[in-house]
N, C-alpha and C positions, 0 to 999 in steps of 0.2 A: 956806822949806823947799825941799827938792830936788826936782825933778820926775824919776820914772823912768820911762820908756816900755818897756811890755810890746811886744817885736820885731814882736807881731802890729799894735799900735796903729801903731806907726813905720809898719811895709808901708800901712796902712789912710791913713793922713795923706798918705806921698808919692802914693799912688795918686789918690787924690783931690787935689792938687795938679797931678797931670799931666794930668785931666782936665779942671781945668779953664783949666789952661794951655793944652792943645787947645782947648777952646773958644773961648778968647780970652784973646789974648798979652796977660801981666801978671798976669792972673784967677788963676793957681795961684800967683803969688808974695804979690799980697794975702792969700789962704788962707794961705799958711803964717804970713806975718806975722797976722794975726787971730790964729791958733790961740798964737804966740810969746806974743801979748799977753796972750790967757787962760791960759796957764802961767804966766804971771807972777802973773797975780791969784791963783789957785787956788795957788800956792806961796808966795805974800803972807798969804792970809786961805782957806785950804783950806775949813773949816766953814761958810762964808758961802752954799753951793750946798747944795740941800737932799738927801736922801737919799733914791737910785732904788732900792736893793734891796739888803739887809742892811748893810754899814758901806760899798755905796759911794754916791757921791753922782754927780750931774748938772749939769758944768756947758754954757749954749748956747753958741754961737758966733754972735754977733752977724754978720748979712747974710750967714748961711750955713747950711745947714739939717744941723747936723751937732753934736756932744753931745760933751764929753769926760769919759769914764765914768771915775773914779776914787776911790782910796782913799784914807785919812789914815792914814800910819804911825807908827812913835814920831818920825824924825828925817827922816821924806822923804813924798809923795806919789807913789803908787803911781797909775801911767794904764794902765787896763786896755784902754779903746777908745777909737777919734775913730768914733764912730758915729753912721751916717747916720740922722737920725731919720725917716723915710718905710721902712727896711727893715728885718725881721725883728728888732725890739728885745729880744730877751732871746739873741741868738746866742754877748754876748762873756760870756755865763755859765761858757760851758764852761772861759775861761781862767782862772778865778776858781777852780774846787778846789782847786788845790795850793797856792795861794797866800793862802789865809785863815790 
């Protein structure tokens, strides 16, 4: 299936890539590549990730402490967040009304 990133999740991912490219050179390019790779699965086998709160699910991100919050559509995968799991975990709700 298709993966679609909601504009907010893209900002949220590069953001977090930058930082931790700041941290240490390479480190936000491994992040992106991680997160590449769990779009692939989740667009591979989407229902495989269990479900955080109404039809969306949670997948991790392995050696990263960060979540990708999405949905199963009829012909694509809806990603609503790359969410950091340490901070305010119900925040990327609000981007979810218009889009149920």
């Amino acid at each position: 299936m298709k993966v679609v990133l909601d504009p907010a999740a893209m900002a949220e991912m590069m953001d977090a890539a930058c930082f931790y490219e700041e941290a240490r050179v390479g480190l936000g390019v491994t992040f992106l590549a991680t997160i590449e790779e769990a779009f692939k699965k989740v667009g591979h086998k989407p229902r495989l990730w269990p479900r955080l709160k109404g039809p969306f699910r949670r997948c991790l991100i392995t050696g990263f402490p960060y979540g990708i919050i999405y949905r199963v559509d009829l012909d694509s995968v809806y990603v609503a967040a790359i969410m950091h799991l340490k901070r305010k975990p119900d925040y990327w709700t609000r981007r979810t009304k218009n889009t149920e």
